[in-house]
PAZAPA-4460 file (N, C-alpha, C; in steps of 0.05 Angstrom, whole numbers, plus 32768, in hexadecimal, padded with zeros to 4 digits):
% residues 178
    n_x    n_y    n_z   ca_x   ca_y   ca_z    c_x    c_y    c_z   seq   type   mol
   7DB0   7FDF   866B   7DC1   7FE9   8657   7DB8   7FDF   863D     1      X     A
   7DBB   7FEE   8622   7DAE   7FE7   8614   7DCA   7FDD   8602     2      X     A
   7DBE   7FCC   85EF   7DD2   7FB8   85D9   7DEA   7FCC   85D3     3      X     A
   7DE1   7FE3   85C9   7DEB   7FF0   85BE   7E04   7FF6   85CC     4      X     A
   7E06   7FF9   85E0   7E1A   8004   85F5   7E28   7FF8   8600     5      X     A
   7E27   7FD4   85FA   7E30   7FC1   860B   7E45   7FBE   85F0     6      X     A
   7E4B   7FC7   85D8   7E5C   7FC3   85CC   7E78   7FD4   85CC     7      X     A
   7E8A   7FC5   85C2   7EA8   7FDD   85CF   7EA1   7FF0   85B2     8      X     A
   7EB3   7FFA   85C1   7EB7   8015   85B3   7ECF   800B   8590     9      X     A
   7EC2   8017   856F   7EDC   800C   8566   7EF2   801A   8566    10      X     A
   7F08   8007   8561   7F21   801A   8560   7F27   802C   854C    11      X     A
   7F32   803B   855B   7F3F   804F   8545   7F4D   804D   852F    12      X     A
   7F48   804D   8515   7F52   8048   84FE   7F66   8056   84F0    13      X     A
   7F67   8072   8501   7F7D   807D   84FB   7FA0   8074   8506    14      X     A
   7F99   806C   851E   7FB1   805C   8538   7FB7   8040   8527    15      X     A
   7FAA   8031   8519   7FB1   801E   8509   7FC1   801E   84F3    16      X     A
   7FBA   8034   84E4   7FC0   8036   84BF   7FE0   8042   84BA    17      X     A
   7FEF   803F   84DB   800A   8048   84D2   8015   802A   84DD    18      X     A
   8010   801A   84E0   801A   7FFD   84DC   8019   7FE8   84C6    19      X     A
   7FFF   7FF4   84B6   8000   7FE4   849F   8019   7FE2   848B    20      X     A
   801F   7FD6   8480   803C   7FC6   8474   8027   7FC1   8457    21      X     A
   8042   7FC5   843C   803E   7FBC   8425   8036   7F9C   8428    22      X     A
   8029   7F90   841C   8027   7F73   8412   803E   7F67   8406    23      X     A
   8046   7F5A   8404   8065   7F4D   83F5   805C   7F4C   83E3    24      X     A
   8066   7F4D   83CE   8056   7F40   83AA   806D   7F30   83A7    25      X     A
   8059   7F1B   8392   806B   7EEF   8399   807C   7F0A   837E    26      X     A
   8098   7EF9   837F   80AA   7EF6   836A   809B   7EED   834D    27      X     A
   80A1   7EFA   8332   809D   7EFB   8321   80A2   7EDD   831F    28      X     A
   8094   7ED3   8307   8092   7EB5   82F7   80A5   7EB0   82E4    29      X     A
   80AB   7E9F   82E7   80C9   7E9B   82D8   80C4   7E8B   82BE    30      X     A
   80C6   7E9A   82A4   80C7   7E82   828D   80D7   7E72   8288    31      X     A
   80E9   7E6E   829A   80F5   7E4A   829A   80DE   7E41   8299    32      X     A
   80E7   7E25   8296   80D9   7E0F   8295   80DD   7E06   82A8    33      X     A
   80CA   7DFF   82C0   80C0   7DF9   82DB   80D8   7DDE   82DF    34      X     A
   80CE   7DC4   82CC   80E1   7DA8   82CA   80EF   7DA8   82B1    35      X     A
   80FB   7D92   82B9   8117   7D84   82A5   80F8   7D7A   8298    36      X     A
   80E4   7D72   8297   80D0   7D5E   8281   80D2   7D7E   8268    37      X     A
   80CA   7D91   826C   80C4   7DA4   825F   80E3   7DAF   824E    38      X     A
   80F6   7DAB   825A   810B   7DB2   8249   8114   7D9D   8230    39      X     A
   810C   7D7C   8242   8110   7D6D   8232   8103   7D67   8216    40      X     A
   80E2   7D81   821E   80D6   7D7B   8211   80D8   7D8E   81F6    41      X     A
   80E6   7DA7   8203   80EE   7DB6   81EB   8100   7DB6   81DE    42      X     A
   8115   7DA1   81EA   8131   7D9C   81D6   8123   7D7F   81BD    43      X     A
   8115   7D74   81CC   810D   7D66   81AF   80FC   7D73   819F    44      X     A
   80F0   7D87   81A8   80E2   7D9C   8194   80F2   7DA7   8179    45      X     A
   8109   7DB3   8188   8120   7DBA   8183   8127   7DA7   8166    46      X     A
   812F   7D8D   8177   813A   7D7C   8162   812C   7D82   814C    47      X     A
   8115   7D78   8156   80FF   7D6B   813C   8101   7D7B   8126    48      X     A
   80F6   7D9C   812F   80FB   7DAE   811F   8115   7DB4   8104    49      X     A
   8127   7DB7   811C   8141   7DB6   810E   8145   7D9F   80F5    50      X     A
   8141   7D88   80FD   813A   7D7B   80ED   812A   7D71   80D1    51      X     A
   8118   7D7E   80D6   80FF   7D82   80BD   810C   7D9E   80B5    52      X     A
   8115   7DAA   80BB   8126   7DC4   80AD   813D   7DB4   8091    53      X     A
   814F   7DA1   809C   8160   7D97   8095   8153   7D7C   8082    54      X     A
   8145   7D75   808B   8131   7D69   806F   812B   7D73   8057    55      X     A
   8121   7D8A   806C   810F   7D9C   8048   8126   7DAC   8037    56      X     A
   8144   7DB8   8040   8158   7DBF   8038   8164   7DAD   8021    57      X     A
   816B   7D9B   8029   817B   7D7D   8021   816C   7D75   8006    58      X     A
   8143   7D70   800D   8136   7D6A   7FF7   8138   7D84   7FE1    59      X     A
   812D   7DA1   7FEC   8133   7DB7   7FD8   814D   7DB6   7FBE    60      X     A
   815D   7DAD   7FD5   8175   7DA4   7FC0   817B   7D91   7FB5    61      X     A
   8171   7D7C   7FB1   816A   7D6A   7FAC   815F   7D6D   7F91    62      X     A
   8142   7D7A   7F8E   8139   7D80   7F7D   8138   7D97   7F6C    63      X     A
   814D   7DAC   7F72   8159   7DBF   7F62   815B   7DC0   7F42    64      X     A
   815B   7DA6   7F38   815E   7D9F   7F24   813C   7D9F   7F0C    65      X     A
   8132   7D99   7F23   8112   7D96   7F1B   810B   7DB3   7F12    66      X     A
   8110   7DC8   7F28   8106   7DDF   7F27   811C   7DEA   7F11    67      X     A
   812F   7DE9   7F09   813B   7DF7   7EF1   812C   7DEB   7EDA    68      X     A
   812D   7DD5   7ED9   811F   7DC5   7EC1   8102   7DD4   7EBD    69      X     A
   80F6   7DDB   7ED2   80D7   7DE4   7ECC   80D9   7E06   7EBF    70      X     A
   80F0   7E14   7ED0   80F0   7E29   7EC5   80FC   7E26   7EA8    71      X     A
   810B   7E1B   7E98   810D   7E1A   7E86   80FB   7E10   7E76    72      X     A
   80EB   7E08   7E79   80D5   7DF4   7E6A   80BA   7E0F   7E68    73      X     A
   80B6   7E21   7E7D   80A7   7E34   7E7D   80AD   7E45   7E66    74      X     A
   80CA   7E4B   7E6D   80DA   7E5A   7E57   80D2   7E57   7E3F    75      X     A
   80D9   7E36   7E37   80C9   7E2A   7E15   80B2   7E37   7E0D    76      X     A
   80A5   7E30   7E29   8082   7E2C   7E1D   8077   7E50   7E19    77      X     A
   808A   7E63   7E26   8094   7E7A   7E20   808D   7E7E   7DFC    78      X     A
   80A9   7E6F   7DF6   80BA   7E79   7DD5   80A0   7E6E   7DC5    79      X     A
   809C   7E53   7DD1   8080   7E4B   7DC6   806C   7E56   7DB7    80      X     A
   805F   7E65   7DD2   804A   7E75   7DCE   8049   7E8B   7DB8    81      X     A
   8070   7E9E   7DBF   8069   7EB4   7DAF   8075   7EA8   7D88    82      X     A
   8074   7E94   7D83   8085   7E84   7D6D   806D   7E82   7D68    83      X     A
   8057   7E85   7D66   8039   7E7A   7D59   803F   7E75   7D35    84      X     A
   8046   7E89   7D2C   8050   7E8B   7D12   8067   7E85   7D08    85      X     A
   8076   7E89   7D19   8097   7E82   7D08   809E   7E62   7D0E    86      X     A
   809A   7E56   7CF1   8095   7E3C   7CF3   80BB   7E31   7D01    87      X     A
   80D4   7E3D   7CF3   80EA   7E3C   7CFB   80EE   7E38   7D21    88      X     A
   80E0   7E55   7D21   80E6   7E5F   7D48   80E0   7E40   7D53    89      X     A
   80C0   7E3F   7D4A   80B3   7E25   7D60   80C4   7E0C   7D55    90      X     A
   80D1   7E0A   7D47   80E0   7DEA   7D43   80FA   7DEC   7D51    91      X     A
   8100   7E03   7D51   811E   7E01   7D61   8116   7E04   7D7E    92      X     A
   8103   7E11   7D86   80F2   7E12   7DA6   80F1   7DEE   7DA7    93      X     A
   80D8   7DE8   7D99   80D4   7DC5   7D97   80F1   7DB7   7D9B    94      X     A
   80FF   7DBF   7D91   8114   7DAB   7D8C   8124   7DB0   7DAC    95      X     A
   8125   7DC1   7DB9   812C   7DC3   7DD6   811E   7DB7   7DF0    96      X     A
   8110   7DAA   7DE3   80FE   7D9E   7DF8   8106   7D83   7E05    97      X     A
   8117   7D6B   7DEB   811F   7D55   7DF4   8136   7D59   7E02    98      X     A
   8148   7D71   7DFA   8168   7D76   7E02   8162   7D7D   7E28    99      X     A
   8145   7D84   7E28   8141   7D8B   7E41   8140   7D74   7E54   100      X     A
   812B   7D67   7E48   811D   7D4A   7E52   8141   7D3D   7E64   101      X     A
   8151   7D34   7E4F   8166   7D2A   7E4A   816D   7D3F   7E5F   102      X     A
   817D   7D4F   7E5E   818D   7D5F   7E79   817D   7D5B   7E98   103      X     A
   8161   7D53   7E96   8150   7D4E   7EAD   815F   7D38   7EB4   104      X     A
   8157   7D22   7EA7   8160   7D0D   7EAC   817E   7D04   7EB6   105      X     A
   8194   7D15   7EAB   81AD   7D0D   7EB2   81AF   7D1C   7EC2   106      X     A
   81A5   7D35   7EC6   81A5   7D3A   7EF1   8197   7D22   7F01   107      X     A
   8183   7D19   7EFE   8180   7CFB   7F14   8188   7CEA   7F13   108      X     A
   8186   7CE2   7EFA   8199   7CC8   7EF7   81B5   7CC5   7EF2   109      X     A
   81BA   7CB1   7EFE   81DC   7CA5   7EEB   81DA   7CA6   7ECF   110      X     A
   81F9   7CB0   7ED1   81FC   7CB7   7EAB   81FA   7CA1   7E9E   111      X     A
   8203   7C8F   7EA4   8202   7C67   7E99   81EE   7C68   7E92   112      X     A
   81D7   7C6E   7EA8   81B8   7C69   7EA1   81AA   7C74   7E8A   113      X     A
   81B9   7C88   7E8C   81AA   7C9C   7E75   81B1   7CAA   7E5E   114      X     A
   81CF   7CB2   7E63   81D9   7CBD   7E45   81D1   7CB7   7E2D   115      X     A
   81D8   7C94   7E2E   81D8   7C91   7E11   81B4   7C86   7E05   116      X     A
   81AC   7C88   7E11   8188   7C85   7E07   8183   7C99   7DF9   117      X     A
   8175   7C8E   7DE1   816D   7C9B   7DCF   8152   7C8E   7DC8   118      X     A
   8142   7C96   7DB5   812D   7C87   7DA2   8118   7C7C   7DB6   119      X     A
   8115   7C5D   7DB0   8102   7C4F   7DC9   8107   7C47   7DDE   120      X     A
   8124   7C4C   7DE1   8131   7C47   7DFE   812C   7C64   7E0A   121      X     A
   8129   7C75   7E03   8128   7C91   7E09   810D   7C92   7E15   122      X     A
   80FC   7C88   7DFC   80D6   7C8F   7E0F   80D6   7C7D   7E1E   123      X     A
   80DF   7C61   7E19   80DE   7C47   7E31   80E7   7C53   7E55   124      X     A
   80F8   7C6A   7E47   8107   7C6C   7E74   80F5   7C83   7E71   125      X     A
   80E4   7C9C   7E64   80D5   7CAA   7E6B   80BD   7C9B   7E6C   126      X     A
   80AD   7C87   7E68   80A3   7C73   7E74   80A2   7C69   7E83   127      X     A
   80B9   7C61   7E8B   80C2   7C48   7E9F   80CC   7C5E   7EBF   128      X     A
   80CF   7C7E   7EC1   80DA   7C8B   7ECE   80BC   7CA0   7ED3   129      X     A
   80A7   7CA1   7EC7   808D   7CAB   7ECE   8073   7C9D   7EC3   130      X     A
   8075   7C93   7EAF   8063   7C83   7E9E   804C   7C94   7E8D   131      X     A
   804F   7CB4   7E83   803E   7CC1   7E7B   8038   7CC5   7E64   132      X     A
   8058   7CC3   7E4F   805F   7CCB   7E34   804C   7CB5   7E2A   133      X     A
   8033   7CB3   7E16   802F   7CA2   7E04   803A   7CA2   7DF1   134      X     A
   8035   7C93   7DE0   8043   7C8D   7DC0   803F   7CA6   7DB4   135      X     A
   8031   7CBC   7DAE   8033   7CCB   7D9C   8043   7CE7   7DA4   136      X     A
   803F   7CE4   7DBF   8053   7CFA   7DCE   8075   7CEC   7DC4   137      X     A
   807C   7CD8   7DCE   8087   7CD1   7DCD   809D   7CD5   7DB2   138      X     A
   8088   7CD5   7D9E   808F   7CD6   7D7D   8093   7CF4   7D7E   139      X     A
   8083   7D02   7D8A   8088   7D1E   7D7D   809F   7D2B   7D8A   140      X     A
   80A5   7D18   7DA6   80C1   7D20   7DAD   80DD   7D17   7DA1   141      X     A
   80D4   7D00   7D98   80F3   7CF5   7D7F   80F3   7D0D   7D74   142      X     A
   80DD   7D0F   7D65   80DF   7D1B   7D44   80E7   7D3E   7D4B   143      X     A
   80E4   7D49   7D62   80E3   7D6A   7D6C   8104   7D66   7D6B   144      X     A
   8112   7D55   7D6E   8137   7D55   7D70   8142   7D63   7D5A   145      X     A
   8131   7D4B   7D41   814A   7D4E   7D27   8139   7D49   7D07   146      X     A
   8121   7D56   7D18   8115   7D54   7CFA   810E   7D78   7CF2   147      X     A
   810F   7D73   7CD9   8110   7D94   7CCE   80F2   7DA0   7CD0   148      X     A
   80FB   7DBA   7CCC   80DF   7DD1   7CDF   80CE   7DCC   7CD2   149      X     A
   80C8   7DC1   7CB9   80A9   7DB7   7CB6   809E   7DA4   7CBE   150      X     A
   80AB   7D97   7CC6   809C   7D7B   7CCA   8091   7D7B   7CEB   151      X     A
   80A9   7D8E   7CF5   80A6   7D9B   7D18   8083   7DA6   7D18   152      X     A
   808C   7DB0   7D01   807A   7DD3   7CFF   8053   7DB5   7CFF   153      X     A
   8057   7DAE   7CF3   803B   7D97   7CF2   802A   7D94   7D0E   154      X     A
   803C   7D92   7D28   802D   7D8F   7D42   8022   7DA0   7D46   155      X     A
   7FFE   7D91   7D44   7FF1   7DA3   7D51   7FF1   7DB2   7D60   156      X     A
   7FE2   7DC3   7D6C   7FE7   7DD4   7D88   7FDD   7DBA   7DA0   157      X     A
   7FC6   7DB7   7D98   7FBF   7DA1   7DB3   7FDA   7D87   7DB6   158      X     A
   7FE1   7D83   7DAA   7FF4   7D66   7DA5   800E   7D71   7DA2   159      X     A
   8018   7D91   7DA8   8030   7DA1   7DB4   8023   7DA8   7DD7   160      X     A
   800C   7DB3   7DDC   8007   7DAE   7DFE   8006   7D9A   7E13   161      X     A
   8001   7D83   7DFA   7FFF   7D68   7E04   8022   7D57   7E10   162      X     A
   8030   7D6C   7DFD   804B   7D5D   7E00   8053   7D6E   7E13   163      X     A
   804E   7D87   7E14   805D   7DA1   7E29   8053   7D8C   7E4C   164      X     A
   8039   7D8A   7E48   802F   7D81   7E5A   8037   7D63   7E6D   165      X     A
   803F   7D58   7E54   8046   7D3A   7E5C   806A   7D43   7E68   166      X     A
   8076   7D50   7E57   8093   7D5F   7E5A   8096   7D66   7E81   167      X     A
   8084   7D81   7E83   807D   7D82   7E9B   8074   7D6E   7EB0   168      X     A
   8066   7D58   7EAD   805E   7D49   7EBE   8077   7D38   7EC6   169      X     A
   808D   7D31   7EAE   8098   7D24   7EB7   80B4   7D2D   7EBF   170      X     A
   80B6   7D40   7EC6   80C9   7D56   7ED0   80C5   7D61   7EEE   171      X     A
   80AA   7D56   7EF4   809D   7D61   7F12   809C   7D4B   7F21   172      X     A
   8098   7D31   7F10   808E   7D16   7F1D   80A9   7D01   7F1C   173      X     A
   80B9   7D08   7F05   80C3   7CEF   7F03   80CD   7CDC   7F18   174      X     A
   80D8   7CC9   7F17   80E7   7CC2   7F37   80F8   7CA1   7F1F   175      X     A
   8113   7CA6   7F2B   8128   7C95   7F23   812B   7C88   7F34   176      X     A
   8141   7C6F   7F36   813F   7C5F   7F46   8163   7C59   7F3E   177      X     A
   816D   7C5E   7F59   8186   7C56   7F5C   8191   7C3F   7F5A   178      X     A
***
């Protein structure tokens, strides 16, 4: 007998294919979080977040005062610009600049601290509160209060950017001390 013949016969594939059955498919994956490590790990997430939310809120308001001060000081350098000629405009613009300084200041600080400074006690705590005003800024900020529009009208342009500038820095930087 040859190989060929000594093998069975295969089965019928048709007598089979009405027994076959669907496969189960596993249950869908659950986005829980498998452990308590992973929940614990998202409630301090949680925190943290929440928290640096409530930081940056608290500081925003905080410094509310800064950001009005800058928009008004933009405002100046505004009247400034278009005042090129009207020696009057730019002294009464100039002359709004210390009243500003001064309202900065008595939003951070205590009124004790600061109301009544004037003169060299005035540039001494804008000194002593950023350290930027030199002496001639300093002077051109006395004199921009209560001195009349010509004498305003004299500041150069560079040595009016110089003060806008020093004005600004110390309106962004300052830091008081309780």
């Amino acid at each position: 007998m040859s190989a060929l013949a000594a093998t069975p016969a295969a089965p019928d594939p048709s007598g089979q294919l009405h027994e076959l059955r669907e496969l189960p498919l596993p249950s869908p994956v659950s986005y829980a979080p498998q452990t308590v490590g992973w929940l614990i790990v998202a409630a301090l997430l949680l925190a943290l977040l929440a928290t640096a939310g409530w930081c940056y809120w608290r500081r925003r308001r905080r410094q509310r005062y800064r950001r009005a001060a800058l928009a008004e000081l933009r405002a100046l350098e505004a009247r400034l610009a278009e005042s090129s000629g009207d020696v009057a405009l730019r002294a009464s613009t100039l002359a709004a600049l210390p009243g500003l300084l001064k309202r900065t200041a008595l939003a951070a600080a205590p009124r004790a601290q600061v109301a009544s400074l004037t003169g060299a006690d005035w540039l001494a705590y804008l000194q002593r509160t950023r350290g930027h005003f030199d002496a001639r800024s300093g002077a051109w900020l006395a004199l921009a209060s209560y001195a009349p529009a010509g004498q305003v009208a004299a500041i150069s342009p560079a040595e009016l950017a110089a003060l806008i500038d020093h004005a600004r820095d110390w309106i962004e930087h300052h830091h008081v001390e309780i």
